[in-house]
C-alpha angles and dihedrals in degrees: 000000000000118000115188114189129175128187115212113183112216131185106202132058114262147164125247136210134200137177151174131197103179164077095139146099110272108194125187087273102059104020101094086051088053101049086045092060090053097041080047086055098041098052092040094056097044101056084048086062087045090052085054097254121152127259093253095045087058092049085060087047095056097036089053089059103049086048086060096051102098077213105067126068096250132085111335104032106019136150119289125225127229090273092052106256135118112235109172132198134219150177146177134187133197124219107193092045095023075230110163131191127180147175129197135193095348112161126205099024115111097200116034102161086066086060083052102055086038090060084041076057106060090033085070093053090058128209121000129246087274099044103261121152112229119232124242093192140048135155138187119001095351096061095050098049084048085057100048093042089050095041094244099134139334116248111250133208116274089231092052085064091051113100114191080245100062084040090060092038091056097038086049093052099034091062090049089054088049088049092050094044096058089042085058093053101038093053091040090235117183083210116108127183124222114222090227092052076083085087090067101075116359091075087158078086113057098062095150110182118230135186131202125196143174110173125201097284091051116252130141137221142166138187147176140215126186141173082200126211117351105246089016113160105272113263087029106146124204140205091275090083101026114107118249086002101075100026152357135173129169131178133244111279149184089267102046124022084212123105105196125194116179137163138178136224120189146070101357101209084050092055102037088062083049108045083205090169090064093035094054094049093051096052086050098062093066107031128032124279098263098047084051106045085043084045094048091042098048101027101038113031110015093044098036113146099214101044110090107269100211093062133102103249125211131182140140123195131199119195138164131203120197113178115177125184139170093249102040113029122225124321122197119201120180123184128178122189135182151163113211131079096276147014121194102213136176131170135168144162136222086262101061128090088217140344140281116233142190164198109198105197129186121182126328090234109036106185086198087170096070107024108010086221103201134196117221129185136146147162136226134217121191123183109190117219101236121044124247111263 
């Protein structure tokens, strides 16, 4: 494993982003596209926490962004399903209010993570004049007619959130399922293939965006956003808008001076049975980030009990840690980990001119099914509490 840490001292409050899109295989061709959604994020984000905005109001800003990069699987651009449609999947959590909003399988909507922070947002208004509880989390149809009736987004056409890329990515893999398929029929095999075993091993398709935040007050938020498996059942849902799965953030309290954001990117069946978002944040609020995103990754996902044995396993995490104290200022720590062969990774703070970004690569060939070789790194911000003289 390889750990990276800076230490950067700064003498002013600020807010801080991080984000992920991966896991995935970024080759010379795609790389730089790649790198540009997250510096877009990034800056975007950022100038929302300088204009006072709230971490998860600057969640929604960069995933917003990242939904809009025709690169990236979420939103434009996304994955198709076996009937040849893009339904994406998003979710964001609060830190300071636990508030949690999500949306699943919903077609036609560019950006739904903004329908997700919009629902976090009237849960925290709580019930209405009539009594009503408001939901925190819609799919489908459902999810889409809410939108519209709250002005949250227009519905768009299925054919304006295809990119010639994901509609050489479905028509490639869809003739490779029709190959198999006959295969299957001519030798008379009694082995079937599910759709979603894809995510065993074509992990260049699962490349879910995630975005960690703490702003200058000091409250924490993370969110997902995902397009899911290419070729994926339609109405499938993933981890991205799973509670607990895709995401988790909670401020600091009484009890732990440790303020924790995480969020997952993978095979989303995998990280649904897990819940790896909430496993990893609360190992964080009592070991450092890198012992809890090894620990997560070994312990709660690679030697779960009840996840096949036998399968290739991948998974990346994102979490952040800010502790703040009265004698020794705020400390920022953000590590990211992974298995596959590449992680797409920015971060920046309100002090920096730009951000720093990214591709995180293991090894070319990663027998996940015998070692989990995983690759660690992470960074490390401190603001001391009185300025230098």
């Amino acid at each position: 494993m390889v750990v990276m840490a800076t230490q950067e001292i700064l003498d002013k409050p600020y807010g801080f982003i991080g984000l992920h899109v991966g896991v995935g295989k970024y080759s010379s061709t795609n790389e730089a596209d790649y790198k540009d959604a997250c510096r877009t994020a990034c800056l975007q984000a950022v100038a929302a926490l300088k204009e006072g905005k709230l971490a998860v109001e600057a969640v929604a800003v960069a995933l917003s962004a990242l939904e809009e990069a025709p690169c990236t699987n979420a939103g434009v651009g996304s994955n198709l399903n076996l009937e040849g449609e893009v339904e994406c999947d998003a979710s964001i959590m609060d830190g300071k209010s636990l508030g949690f909003g999500a949306v699943g399988a919903v077609k036609g909507i560019i950006n739904p993570s903004q329908v997700a922070a919009h629902l976090l947002k009237k849960e925290l208004q709580g019930p209405t004049s009539v009594g009503l509880i408001p939901p925190i989390f819609l799919v489908g149809d459902g999810a889409v007619g809410w939108a519209s009736q709250n002005s949250v987004a227009e519905s768009v056409s299925n054919e304006s959130l295809i990119t010639d890329k994901s509609l050489a990515a479905f028509n490639k893999s869809k003739a490779k399922l029709d190959r198999t398929r006959l295969n299957t029929v001519a030798h008379n095999s009694h082995k079937k293939r599910r759709i979603e075993d894809l995510c065993v091993y074509e992990d260049s398709y699962m490349d879910t965006v995630g975005a960690v935040c703490v702003d200058s007050e000091g409250n924490l938020c993370a969110g997902v956003s995902s397009g899911g498996l290419l070729l994926k059942t339609p109405g499938r849902v993933g981890q991205a808008a799973v509670y607990g799965s895709g995401c988790w953030a909670r401020n600091q309290t009484e009890e732990s001076d440790v303020g924790v954001a995480c969020c997952t990117t993978g095979c989303g069946e995998y990280l649904i049975k897990t819940m790896l978002a909430k496993e990893c944040a609360e190992m964080a609020s009592n070991r450092d980030g890198y012992s809890a995103v090894k620990d997560a990754l070994q312990q709660k996902f690679f030697d779960a009990s009840h996840l096949p044995s036998n399968k290739q396993k991948l998974a990346g995490i994102l979490l952040l840690r800010a502790m703040e104290s009265k004698s020794q200022g705020r400390e920022v720590e953000l590590v990211w980990g992974h298995n596959a062969s590449s992680m797409c990774l920015g971060y920046m703070s309100t002090e920096n001119q730009r951000p720093k970004i990214r591709i995180c690569r293991s090894s070319e060939c990663v027998d996940v099914q015998e070692t989990h070789p995983v690759m660690i790194e992470g960074t490390v911000e401190r603001q001391d509490k009185q300025k230098p003289s």
